[in-house]
Chimera marker file (.cmm) of the C-alpha trace (Angstrom):
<marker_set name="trace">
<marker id="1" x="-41.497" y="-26.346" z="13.566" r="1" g="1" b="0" radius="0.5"/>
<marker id="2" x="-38.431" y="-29.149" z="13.537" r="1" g="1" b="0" radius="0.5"/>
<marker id="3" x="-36.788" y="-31.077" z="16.016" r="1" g="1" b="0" radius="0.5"/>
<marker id="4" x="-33.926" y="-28.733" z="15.875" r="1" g="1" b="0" radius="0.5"/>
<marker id="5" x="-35.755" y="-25.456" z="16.457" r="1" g="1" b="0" radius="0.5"/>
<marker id="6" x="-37.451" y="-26.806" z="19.151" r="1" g="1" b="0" radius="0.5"/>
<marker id="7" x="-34.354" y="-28.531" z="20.840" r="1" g="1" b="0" radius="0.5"/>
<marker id="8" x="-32.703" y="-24.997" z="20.346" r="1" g="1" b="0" radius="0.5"/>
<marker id="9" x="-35.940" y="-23.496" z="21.751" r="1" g="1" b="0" radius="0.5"/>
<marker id="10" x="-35.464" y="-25.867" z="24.803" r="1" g="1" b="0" radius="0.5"/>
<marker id="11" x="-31.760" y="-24.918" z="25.463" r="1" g="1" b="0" radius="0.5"/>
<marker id="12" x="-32.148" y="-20.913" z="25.386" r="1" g="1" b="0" radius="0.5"/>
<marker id="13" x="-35.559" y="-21.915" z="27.968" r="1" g="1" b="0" radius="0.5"/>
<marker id="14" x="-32.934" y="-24.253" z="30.392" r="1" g="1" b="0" radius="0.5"/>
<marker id="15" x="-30.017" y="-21.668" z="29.888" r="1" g="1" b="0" radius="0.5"/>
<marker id="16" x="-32.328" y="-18.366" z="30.391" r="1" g="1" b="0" radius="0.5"/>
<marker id="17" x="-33.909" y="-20.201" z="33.869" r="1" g="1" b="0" radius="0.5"/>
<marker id="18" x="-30.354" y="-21.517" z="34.668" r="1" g="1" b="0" radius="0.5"/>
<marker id="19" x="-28.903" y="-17.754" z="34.577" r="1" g="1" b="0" radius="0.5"/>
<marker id="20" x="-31.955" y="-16.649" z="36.364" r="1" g="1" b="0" radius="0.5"/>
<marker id="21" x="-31.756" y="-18.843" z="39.132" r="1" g="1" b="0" radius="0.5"/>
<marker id="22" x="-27.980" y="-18.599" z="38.999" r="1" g="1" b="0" radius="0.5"/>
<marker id="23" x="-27.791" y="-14.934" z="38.706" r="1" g="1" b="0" radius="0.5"/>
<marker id="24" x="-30.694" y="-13.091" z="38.640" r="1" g="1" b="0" radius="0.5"/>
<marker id="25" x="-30.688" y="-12.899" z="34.388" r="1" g="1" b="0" radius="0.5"/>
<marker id="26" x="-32.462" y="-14.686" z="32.007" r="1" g="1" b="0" radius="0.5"/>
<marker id="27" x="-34.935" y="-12.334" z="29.864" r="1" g="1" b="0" radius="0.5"/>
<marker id="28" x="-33.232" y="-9.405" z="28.149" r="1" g="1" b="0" radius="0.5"/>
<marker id="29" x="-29.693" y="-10.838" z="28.787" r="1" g="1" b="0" radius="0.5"/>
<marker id="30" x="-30.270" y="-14.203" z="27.671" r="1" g="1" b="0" radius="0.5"/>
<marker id="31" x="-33.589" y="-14.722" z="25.311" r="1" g="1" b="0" radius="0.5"/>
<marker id="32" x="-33.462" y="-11.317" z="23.494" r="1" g="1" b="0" radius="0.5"/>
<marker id="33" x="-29.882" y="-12.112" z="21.892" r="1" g="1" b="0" radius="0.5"/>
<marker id="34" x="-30.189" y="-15.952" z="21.352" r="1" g="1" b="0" radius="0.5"/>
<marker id="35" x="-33.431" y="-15.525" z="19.558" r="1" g="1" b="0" radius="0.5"/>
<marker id="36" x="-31.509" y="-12.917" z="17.383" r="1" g="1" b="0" radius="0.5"/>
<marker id="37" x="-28.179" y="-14.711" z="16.683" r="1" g="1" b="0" radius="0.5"/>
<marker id="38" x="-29.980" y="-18.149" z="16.436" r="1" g="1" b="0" radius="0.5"/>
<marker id="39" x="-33.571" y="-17.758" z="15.154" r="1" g="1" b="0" radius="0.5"/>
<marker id="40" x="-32.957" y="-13.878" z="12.910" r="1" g="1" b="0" radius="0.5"/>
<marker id="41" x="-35.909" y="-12.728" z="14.722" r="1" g="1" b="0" radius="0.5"/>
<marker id="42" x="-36.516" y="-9.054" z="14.957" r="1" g="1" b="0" radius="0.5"/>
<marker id="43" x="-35.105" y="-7.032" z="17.782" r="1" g="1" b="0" radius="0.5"/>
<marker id="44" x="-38.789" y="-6.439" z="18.278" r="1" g="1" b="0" radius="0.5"/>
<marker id="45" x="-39.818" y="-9.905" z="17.849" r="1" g="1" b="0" radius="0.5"/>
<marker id="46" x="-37.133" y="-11.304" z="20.478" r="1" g="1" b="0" radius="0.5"/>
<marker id="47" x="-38.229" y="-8.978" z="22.802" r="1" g="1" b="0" radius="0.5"/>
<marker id="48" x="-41.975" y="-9.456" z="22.558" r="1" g="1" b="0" radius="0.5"/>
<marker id="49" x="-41.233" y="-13.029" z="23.025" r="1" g="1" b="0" radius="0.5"/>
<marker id="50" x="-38.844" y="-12.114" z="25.718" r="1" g="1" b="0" radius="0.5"/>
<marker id="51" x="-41.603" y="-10.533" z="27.931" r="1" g="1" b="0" radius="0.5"/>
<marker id="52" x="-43.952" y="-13.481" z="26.680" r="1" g="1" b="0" radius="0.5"/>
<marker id="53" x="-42.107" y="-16.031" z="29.045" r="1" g="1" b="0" radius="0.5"/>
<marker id="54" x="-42.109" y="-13.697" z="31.981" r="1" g="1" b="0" radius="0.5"/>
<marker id="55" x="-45.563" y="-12.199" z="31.332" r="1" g="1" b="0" radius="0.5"/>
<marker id="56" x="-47.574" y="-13.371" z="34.141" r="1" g="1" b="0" radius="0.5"/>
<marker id="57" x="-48.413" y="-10.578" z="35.542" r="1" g="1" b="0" radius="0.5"/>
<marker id="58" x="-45.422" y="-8.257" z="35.107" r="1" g="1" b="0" radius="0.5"/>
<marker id="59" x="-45.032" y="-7.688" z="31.926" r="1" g="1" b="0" radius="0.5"/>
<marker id="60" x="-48.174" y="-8.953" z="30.342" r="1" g="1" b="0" radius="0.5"/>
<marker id="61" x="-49.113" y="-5.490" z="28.871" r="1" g="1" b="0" radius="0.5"/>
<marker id="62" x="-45.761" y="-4.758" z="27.503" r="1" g="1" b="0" radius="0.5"/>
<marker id="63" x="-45.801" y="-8.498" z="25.765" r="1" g="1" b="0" radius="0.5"/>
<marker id="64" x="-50.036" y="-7.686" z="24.585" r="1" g="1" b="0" radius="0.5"/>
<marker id="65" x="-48.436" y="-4.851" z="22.675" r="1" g="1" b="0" radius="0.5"/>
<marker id="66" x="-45.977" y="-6.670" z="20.779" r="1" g="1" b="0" radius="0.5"/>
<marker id="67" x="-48.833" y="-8.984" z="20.314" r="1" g="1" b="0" radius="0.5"/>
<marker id="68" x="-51.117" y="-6.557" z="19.101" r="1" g="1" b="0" radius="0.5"/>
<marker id="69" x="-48.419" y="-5.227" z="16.631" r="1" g="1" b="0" radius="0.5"/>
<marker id="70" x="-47.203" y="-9.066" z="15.365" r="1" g="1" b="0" radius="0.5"/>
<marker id="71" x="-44.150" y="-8.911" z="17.251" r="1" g="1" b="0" radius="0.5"/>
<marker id="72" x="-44.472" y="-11.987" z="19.524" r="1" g="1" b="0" radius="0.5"/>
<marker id="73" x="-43.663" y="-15.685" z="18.497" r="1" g="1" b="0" radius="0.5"/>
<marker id="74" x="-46.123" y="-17.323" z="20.866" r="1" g="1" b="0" radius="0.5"/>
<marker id="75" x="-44.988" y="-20.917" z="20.012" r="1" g="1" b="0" radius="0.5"/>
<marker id="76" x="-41.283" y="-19.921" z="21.413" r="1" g="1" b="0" radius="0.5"/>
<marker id="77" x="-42.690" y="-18.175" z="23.705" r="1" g="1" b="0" radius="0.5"/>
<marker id="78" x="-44.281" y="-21.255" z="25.412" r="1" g="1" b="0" radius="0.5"/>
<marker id="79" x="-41.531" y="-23.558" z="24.846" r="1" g="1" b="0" radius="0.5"/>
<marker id="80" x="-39.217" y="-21.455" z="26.165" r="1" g="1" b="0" radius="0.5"/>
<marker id="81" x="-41.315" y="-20.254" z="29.202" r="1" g="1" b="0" radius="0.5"/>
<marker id="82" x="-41.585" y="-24.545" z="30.564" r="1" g="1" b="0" radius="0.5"/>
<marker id="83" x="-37.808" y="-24.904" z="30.304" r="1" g="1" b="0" radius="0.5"/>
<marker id="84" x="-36.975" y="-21.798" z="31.652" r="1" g="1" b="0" radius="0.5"/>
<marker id="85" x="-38.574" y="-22.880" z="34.901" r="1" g="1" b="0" radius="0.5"/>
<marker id="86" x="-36.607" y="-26.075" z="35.024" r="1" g="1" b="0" radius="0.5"/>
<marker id="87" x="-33.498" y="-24.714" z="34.390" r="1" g="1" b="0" radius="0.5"/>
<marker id="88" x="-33.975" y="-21.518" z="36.948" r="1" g="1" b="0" radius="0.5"/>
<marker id="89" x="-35.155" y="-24.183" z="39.693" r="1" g="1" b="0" radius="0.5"/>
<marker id="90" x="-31.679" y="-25.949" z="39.074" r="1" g="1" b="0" radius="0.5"/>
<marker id="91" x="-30.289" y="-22.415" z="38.193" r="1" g="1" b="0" radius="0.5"/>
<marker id="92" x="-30.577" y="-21.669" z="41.729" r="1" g="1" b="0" radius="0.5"/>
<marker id="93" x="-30.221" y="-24.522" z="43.552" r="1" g="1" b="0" radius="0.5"/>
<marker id="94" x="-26.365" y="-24.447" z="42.026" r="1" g="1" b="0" radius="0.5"/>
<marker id="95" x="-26.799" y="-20.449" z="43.812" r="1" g="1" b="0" radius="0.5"/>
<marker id="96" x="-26.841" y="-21.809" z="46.956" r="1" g="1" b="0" radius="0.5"/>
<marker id="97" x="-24.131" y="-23.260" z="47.029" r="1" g="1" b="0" radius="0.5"/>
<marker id="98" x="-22.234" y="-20.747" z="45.323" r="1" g="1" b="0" radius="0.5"/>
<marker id="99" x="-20.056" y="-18.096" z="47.523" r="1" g="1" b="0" radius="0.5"/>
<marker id="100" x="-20.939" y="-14.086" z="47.060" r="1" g="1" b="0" radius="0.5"/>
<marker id="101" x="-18.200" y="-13.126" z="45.768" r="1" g="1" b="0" radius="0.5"/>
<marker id="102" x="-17.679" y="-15.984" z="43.335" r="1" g="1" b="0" radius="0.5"/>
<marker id="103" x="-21.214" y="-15.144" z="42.085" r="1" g="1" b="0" radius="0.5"/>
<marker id="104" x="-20.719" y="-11.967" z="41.589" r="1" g="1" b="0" radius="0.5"/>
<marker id="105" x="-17.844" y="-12.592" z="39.316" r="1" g="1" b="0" radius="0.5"/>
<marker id="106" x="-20.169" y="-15.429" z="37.246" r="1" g="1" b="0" radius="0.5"/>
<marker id="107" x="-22.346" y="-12.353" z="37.122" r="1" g="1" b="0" radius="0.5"/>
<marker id="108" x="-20.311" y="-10.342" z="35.655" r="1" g="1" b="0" radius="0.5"/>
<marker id="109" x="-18.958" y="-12.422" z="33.323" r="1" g="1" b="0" radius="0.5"/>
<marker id="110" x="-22.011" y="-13.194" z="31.908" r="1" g="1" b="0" radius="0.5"/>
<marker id="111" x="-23.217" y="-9.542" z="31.709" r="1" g="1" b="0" radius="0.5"/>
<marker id="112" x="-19.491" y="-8.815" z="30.022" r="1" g="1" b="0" radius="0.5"/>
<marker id="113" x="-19.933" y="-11.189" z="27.482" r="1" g="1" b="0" radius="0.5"/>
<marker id="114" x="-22.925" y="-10.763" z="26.504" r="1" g="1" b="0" radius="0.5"/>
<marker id="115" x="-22.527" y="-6.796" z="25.712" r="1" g="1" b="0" radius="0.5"/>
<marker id="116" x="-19.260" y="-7.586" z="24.106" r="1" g="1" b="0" radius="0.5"/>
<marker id="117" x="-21.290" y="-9.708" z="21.555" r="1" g="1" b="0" radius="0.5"/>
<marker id="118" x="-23.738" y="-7.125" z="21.461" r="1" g="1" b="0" radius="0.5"/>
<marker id="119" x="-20.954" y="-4.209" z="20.770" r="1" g="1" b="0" radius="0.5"/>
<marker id="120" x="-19.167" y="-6.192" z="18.370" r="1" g="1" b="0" radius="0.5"/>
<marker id="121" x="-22.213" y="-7.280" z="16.337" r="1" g="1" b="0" radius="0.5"/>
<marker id="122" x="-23.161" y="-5.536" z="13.020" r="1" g="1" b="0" radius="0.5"/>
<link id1="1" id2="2" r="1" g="1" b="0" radius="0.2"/>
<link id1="2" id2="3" r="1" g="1" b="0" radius="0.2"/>
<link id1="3" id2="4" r="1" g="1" b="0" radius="0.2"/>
<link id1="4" id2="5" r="1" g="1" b="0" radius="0.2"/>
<link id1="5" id2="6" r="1" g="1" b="0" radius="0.2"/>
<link id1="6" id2="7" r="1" g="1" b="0" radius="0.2"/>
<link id1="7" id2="8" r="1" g="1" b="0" radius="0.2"/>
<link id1="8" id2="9" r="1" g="1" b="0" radius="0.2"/>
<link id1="9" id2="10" r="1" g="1" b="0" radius="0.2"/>
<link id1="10" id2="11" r="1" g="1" b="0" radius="0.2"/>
<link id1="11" id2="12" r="1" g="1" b="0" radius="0.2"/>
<link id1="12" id2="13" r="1" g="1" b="0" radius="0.2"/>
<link id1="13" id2="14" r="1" g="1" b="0" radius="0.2"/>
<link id1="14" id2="15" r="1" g="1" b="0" radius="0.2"/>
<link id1="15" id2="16" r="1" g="1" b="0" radius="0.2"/>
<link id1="16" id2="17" r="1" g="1" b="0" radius="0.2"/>
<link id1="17" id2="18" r="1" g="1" b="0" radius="0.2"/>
<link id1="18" id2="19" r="1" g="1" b="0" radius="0.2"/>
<link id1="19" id2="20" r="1" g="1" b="0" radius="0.2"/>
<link id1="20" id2="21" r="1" g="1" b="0" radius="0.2"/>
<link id1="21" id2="22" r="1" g="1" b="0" radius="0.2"/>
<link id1="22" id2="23" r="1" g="1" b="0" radius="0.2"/>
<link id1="23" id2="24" r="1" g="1" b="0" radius="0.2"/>
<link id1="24" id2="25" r="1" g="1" b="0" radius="0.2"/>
<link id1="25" id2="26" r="1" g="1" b="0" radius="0.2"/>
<link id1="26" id2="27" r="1" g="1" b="0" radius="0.2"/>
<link id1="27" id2="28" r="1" g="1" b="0" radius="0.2"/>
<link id1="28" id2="29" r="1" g="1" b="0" radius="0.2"/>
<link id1="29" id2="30" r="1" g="1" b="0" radius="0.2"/>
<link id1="30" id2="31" r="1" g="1" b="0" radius="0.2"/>
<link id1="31" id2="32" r="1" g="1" b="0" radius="0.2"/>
<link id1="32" id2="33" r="1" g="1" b="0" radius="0.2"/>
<link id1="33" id2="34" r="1" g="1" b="0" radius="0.2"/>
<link id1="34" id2="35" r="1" g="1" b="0" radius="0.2"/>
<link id1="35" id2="36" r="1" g="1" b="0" radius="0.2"/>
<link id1="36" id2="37" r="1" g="1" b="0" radius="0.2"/>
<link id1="37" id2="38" r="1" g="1" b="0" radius="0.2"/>
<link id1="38" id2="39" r="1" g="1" b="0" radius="0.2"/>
<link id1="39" id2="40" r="1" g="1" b="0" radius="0.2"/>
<link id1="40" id2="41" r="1" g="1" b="0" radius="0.2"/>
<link id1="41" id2="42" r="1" g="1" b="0" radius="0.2"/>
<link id1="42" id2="43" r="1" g="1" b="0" radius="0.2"/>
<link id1="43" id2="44" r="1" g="1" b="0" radius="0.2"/>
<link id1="44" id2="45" r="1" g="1" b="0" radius="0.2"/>
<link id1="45" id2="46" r="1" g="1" b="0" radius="0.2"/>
<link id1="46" id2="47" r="1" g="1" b="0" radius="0.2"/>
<link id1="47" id2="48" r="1" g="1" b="0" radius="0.2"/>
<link id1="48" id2="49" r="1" g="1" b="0" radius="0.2"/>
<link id1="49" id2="50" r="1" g="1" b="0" radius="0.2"/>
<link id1="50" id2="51" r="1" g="1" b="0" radius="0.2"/>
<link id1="51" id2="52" r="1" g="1" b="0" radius="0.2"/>
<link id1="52" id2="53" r="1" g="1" b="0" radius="0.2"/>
<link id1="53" id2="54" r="1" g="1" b="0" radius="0.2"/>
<link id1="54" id2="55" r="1" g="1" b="0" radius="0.2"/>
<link id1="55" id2="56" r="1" g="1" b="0" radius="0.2"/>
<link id1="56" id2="57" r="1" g="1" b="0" radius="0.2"/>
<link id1="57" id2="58" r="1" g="1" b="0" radius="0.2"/>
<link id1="58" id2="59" r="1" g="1" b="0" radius="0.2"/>
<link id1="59" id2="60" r="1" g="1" b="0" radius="0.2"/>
<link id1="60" id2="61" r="1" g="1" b="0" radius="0.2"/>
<link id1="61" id2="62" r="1" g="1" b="0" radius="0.2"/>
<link id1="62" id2="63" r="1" g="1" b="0" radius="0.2"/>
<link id1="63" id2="64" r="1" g="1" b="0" radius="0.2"/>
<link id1="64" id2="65" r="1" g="1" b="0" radius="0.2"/>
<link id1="65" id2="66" r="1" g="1" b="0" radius="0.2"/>
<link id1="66" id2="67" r="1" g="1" b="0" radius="0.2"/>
<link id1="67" id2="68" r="1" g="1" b="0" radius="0.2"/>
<link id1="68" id2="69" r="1" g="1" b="0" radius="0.2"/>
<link id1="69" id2="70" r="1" g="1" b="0" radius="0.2"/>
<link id1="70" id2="71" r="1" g="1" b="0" radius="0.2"/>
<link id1="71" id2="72" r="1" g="1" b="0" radius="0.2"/>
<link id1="72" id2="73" r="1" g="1" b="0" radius="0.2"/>
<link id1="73" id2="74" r="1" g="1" b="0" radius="0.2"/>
<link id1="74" id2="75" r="1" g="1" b="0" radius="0.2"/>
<link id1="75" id2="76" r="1" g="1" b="0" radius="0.2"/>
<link id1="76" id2="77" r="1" g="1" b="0" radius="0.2"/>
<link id1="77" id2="78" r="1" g="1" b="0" radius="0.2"/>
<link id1="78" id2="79" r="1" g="1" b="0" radius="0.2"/>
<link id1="79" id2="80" r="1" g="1" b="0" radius="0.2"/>
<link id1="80" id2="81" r="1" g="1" b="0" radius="0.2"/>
<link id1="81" id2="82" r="1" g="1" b="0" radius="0.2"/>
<link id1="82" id2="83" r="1" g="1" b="0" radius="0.2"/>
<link id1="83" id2="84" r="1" g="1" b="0" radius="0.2"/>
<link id1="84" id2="85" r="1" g="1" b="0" radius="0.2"/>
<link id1="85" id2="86" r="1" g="1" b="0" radius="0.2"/>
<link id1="86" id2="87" r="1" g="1" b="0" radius="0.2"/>
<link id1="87" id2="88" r="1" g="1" b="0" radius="0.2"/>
<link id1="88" id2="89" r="1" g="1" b="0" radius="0.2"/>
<link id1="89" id2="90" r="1" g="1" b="0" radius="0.2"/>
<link id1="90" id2="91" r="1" g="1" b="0" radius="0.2"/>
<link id1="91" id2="92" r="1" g="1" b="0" radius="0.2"/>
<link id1="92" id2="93" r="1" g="1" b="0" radius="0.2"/>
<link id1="93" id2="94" r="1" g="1" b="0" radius="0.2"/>
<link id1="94" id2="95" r="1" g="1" b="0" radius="0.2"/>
<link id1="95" id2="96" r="1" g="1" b="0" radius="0.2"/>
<link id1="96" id2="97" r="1" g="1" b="0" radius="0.2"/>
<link id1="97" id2="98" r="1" g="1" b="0" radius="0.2"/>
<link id1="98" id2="99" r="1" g="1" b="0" radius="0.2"/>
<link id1="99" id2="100" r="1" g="1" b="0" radius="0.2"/>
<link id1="100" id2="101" r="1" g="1" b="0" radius="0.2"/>
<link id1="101" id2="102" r="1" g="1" b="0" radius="0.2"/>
<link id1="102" id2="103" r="1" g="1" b="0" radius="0.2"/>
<link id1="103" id2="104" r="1" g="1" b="0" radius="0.2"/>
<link id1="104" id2="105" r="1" g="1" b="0" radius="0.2"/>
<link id1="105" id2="106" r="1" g="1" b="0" radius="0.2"/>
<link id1="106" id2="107" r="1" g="1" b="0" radius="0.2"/>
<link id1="107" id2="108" r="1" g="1" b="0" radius="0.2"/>
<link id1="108" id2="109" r="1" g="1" b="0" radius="0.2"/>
<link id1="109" id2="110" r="1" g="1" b="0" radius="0.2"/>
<link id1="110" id2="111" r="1" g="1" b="0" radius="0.2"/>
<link id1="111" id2="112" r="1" g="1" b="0" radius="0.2"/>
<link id1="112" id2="113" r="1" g="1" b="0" radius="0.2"/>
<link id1="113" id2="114" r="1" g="1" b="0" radius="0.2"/>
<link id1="114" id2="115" r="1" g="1" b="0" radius="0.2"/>
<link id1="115" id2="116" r="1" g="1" b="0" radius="0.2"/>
<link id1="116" id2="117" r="1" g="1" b="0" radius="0.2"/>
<link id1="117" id2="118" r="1" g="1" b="0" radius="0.2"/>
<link id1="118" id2="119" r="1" g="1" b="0" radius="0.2"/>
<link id1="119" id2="120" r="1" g="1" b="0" radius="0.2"/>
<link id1="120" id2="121" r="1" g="1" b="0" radius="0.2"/>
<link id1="121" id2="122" r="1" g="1" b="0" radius="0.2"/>
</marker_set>
């Protein structure tokens, strides 16, 4: 693995836990389509991986599938799942201090951007 998969690796772990702190997003939203666009893993494979950094314990089964079927990249997986807790304990720490509404709208944004990506992909 280089330096620059595993920086990227580090940045979609920060920016998933930052969302998820921030928002309430961070799996599906955020890992599933980075590890597409950036890495050309399988829909499958993204989303094994996905549920790999938030298995313990809800979605352990769904990510031992994948497993079973060689649709989980365990190294991202980890690498992903340390920086995703430091970036959702700053994630929501910025929440806080954050009003409703306003996060709401950064909510929304985020959610409207990233299905316009997913819409307009081929």
């Amino acid at each position: 693995m280089t330096v620059q998969t595993i920086m990227m690796l580090i940045l979609i772990g920060l920016l998933a836990g930052i969302l998820s702190g921030l928002v309430g997003v961070g799996g599906g939203i955020i890992m599933v389509p980075l590890l597409v666009l950036f890495f050309s893993l399988s829909q499958h494979e993204a989303q094994g991986t996905s549920l790999a950094v938030l298995s313990i314990p809800v979605t352990a089964l769904a990510a031992f599938t994948y497993y079973k079927e060689g649709q989980l990249n365990i190294k991202f997986a980890l690498i992903i799942a340390v920086f995703f807790i430091v970036g959702s304990f700053f994630g929501s720490k910025l929440a806080i201090g954050i009003d409703q509404k306003v996060l709401k709208k950064i909510f929304a944004v985020v959610l409207i951007i990233i299905a316009g990506k997913m819409l307009l992909d081929k």
